[in-house]
N, C-alpha and C positions, 0 to 999 in steps of 0.2 A: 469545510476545512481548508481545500486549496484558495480559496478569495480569502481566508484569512492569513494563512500561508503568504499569499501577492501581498496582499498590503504592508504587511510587517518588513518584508523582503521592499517596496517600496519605499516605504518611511525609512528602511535604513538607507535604502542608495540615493532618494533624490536630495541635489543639493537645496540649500537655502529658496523655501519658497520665492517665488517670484514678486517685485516689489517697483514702488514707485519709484523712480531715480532723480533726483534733481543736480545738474553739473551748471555751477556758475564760474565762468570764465573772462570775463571785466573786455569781452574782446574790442569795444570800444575806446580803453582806456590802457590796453595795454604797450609798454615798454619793447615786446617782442612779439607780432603777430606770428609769424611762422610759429614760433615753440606752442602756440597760445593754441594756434588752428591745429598743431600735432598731438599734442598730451590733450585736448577733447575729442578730438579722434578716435584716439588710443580706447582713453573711457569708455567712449560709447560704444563703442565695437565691442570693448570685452564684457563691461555690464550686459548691451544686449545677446552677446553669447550666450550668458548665464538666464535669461527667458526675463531679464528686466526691462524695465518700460523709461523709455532716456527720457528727461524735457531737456533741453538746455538754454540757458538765460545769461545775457548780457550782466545783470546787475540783480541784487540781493530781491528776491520780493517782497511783497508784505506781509505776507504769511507765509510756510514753509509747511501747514499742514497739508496732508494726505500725501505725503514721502516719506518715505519708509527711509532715505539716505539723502542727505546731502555734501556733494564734492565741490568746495570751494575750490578751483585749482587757478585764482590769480594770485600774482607772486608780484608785482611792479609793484615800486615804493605809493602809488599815488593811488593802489587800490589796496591800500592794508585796512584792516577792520575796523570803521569805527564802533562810535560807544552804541550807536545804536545797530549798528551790524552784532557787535558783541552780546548785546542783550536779548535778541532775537535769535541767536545759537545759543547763549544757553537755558533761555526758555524751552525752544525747541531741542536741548540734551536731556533736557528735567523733563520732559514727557517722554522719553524713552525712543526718543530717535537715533540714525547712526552717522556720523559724521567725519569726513576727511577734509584739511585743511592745509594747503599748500604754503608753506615759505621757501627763503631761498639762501644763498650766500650772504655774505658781509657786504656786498654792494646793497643789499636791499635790505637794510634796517627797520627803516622806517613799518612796512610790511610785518617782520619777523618780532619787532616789538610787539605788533599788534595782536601776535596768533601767542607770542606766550604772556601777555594780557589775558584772554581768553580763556588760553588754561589754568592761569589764578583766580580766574572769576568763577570758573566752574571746580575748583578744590583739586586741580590737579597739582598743588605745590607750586613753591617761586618758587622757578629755574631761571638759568640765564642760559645767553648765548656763548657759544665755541666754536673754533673749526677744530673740528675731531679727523681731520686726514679723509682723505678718497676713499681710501681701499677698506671695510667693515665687514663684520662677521654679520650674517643675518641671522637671529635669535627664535628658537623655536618661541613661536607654531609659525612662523612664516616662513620656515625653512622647508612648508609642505602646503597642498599636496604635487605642487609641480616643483621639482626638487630643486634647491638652488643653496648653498651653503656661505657664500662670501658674494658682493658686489665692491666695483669700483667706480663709483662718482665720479663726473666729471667737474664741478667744483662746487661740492657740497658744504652747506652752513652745516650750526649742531646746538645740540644743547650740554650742557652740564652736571646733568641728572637725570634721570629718569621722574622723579618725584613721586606720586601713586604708581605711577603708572608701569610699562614695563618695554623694555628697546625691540624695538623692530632691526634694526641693524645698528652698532658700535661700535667702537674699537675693541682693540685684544681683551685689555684690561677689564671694558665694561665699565668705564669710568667717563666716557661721551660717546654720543653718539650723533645719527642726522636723523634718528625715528622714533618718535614714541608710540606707543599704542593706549589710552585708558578702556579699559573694558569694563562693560555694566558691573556699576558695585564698587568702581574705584576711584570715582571721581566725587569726592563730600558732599559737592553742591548741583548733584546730576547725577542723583547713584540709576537713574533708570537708562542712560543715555551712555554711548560709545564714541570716542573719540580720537582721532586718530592723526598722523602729520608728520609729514616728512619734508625736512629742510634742502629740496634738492627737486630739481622741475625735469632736469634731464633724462633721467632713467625711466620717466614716463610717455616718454615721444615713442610715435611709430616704428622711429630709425634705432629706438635703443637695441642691446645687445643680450643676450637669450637670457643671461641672470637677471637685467634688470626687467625684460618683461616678465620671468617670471616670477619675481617678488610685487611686480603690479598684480597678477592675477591671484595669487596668495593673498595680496591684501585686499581685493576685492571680495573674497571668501571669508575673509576674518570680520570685515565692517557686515558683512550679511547675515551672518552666521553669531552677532554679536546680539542685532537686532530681530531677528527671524529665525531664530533656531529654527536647526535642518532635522536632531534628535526629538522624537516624543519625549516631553512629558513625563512622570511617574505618574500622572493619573492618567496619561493612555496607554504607558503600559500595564498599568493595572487591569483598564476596559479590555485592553487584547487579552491578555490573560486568561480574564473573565470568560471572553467569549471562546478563546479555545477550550477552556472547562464545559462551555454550554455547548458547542457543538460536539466536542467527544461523548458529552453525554446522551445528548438526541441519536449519534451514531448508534450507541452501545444499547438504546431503547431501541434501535430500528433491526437490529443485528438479532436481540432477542426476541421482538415480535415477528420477526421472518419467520426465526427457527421454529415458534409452538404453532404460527399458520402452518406452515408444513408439515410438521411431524406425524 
């Protein structure tokens, strides 16, 4: 009864099983090294907190299987996604991988075209681009579990919709924002796959400030947690069930064969 007791009491506190990480960062081809060598820093350190397994790669590979997440976090206009980066995410969202995808400001177009490409091609809705302002409210569930209520950007791009999907951080209104999030089930042409992106490179460097790291580790919870649920199952809670029915009953047969032994 207590190893049943532990597990149950396990399965609810451990986070998001443990998984393969892949971080592609374009650092050969990037516009800003420093930011480039900070926010995969960042990454890695906070994935491998979480008991994930980093690789990290110059440029897209040729397959993407046996990663449980992929973080594209290059933002220069000269590494925006092509057609065949495109079609290689959303094959890999259509198998039910999890995925974050970096853009940036109005300086990088080119880029930020490419990443809401991507989420057209995978049925997350035409959206366009905005600047929706610095300062954004952050949108539950990433408003947890390291608490953080509002960020401010340091010069954040945006979009103009949500479209499936649902704002990471926005303005007052709710009417743009710099983040979206698609989660399994909301993307038409990738209902297995999670995907995720924020128009904004800053608030993910080592040097950001306690909101924006903790809206990085929040969202590092959400893409794991999207892909590897942390909750059993209703057919393991069924099997726990089960077995605490079978154990209390083996008790309640051993309680009453003690007592007619002795009597």
């Amino acid at each position: 009864m207590k190893i049943l007791l532990a597990l149950c009491s396990t399965a609810l506190a451990t986070p998001a099983l443990a998984g393969n990480i892949l971080i592609i960062n374009g650092s050969s081809g990037t516009s800003e090294t420093g930011t480039t060598a900070s926010i995969t820093q960042q990454i890695s350190q906070l994935q491998t907190a979480v008991g994930n397994t980093v690789t990290v790669s110059d440029l897209v590979p040729v397959s993407l299987s046996g990663y449980a997440q992929v973080w594209d976090l290059r933002f220069s206009n000269n590494l925006a996604l092509t057609s065949a980066d495109q079609a290689e995410y959303l094959s890999y969202l259509q198998g039910g991988g999890g995925m974050f995808v970096m853009g940036e400001n109005s300086y990088f177009m080119t880029r930020n075209d490419s990443v809401l490409a991507l989420i057209a091609a995978a049925g997350g809705g035409s959206i366009g681009f905005t600047t929706p302002g610095d300062g954004q409210t952050v949108v539950s569930p990433f408003t947890g579990p390291d608490p953080v209520s509002s960020i401010q950007y340091s010069a954040a791009g945006g979009f103009d919709g949500k479209g499936t999907g649902q704002w990471i951080t926005s303005n007052a209104a709710g009417t743009a924002g710099s983040g979206i999030a698609f989660g399994v089930g909301t993307l038409a042409n990738a209902q297995k796959g999670a995907l995720t992106t924020i128009f904004d490179v800053n608030f993910m460097q080592t040097t950001a400030n306690a909101e924006s790291q903790a809206l990085t580790r929040n969202l590092i919870g959400y893409v794991g947690n999207q892909v590897n649920p942390s909750v059993p199952e209703p057919a393991t809670w069924a099997m726990m069930i089960m077995g605490f029915g079978a154990v209390g009953a083996t008790m309640r047969r051993k309680r009453v064969n003690t007592s007619v032994r002795f009597a």
